[in-house]
N, C-alpha and C positions, 0 to 999 in steps of 0.2 A: 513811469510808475507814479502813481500816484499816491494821496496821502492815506487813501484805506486801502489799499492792497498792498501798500508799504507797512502798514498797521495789521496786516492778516499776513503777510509773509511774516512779520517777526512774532506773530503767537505762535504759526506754527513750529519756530524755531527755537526759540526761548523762553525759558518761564519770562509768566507774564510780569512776575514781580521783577524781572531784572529790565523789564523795557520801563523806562521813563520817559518823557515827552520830549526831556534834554537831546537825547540819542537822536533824531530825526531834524536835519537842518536843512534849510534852501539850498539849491543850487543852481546856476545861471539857467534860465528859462522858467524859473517858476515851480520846477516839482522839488518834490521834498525826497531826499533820502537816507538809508538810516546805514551810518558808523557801522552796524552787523552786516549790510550789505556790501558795503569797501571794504569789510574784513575779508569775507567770502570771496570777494572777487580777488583781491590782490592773492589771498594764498591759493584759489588754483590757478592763477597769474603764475604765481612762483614754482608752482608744481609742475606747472607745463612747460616753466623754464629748465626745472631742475631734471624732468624726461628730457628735453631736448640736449642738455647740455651731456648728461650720461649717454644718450646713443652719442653725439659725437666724442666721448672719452673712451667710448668701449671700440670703435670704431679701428681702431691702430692696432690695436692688442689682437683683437681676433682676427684679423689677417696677418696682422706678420707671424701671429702665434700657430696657425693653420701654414702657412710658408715654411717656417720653421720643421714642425711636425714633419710637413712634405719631401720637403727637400733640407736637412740638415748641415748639407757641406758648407754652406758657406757662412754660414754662422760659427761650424766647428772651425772654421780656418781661422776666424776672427776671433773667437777663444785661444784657440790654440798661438795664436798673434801676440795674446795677449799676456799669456804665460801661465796659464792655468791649465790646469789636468783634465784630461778625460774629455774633451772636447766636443768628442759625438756626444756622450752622454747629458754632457753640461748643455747642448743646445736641443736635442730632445726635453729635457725637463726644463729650460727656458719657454721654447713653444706650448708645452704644456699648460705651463704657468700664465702663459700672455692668451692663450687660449682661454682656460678657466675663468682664470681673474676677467679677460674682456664680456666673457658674457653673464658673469655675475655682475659687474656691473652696469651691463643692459639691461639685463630683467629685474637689476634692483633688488641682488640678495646677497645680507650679510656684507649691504656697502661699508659701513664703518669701518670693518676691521679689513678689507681688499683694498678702498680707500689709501689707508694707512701700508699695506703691503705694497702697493702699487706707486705711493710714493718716496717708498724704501729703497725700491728695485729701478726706478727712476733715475735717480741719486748716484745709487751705486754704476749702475752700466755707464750712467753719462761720464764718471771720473773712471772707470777701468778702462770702456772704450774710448772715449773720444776727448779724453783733457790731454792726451801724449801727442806730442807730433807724429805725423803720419809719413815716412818717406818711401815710395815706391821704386827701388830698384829698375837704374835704364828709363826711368820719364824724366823729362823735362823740368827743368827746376819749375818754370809757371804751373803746370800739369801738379805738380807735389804743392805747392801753393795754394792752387785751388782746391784742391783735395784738403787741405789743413783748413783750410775757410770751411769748408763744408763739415768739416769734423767738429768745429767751434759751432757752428751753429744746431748739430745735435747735442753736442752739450747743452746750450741755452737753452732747445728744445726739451730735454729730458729734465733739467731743475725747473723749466716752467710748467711741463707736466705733473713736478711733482708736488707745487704748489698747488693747482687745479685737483688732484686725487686727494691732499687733506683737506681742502674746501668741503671736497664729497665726502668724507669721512668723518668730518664734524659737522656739517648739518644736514647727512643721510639722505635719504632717497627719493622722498619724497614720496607724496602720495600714492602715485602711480607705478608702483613697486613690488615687488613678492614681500619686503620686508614689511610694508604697508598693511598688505594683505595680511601680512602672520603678524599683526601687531608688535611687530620688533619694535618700533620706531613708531615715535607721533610725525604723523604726514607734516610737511613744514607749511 
């Protein structure tokens, strides 16, 4: 780009009183470009990072949450494992939950506060299910060991999820978003 279409791209964009001649600097090869242009670029840089990063968060939840839904037993067994009540029920409205929340967080609505749900319910599953030793009845002591490794690393799993879901919670959706669209949120 050069230095008058760099000079007509920013009328069209800015009052003209906020362009100054400071704004437009060299850069290696000669052309000039203007600080509103790397702004532009880095935030839908970020916005297409902050889509991409939601589909891969939403990605876990609406399948296990659709599994769930489908097939409840074996979720209800692993409540019921755990010593909580109502097990069918508790794992229908888990699936529920990992269902909604996952695709609210795909389409990018009312992330902030799913965000923050999402890394409540994180938290909590990773210490109900999976901080207690695991010992399975008639397996092999290695067989219960590796099963204990595997239970340890959905722990780490789910506290590092639920770091990544208040990320999304505190700086939202981004552009490319329903909450974008409904002016909930400034696009980042």
């Amino acid at each position: 780009m050069n230095e008058v279409s760099a000079s007509v791209y920013l009328s069209t964009t800015q009052e003209k009183s906020d362009i100054e001649a400071s704004e437009v600097e060299p850069v290696p090869g000669g052309t000039k470009i203007s600080k509103v242009l790397e702004t532009e670029t880095t935030s839908m840089s970020n916005n297409v990072i902050i889509l991409i990063a939601r589909i891969l968060l939403s990605f876990m939840f609406i399948f296990a949450g659709f599994g769930k839904v489908a097939d409840p037993a074996s979720t209800a067994g692993m409540i019921a494992g755990a010593g909580l009540p109502a097990s069918t029920a508790l794992a229908y409205l888990a699936g529920l939950f990992e269902l909604a929340t996952g695709i609210a967080v795909l389409v990018g609505f009312q992330v902030r506060i799913v965000g923050w749900l999402l890394a409540v319910f994180c938290v909590f599953t990773g210490l109900v299910f999976h901080l207690a030793p695991v010992n399975v009845p008639d397996f092999p002591a290695a067989a219960n060991g590796w099963i204990n490794g595997l239970n340890f690393v959905n722990l780490m799993k789910n506290i590092t999820l639920a770091g990544a879901y208040i990320m999304l919670a505190t700086n939202g959706a981004g552009a490319y978003s329903l909450d974008a669209r409904r002016g909930a949120y400034a696009a980042a």
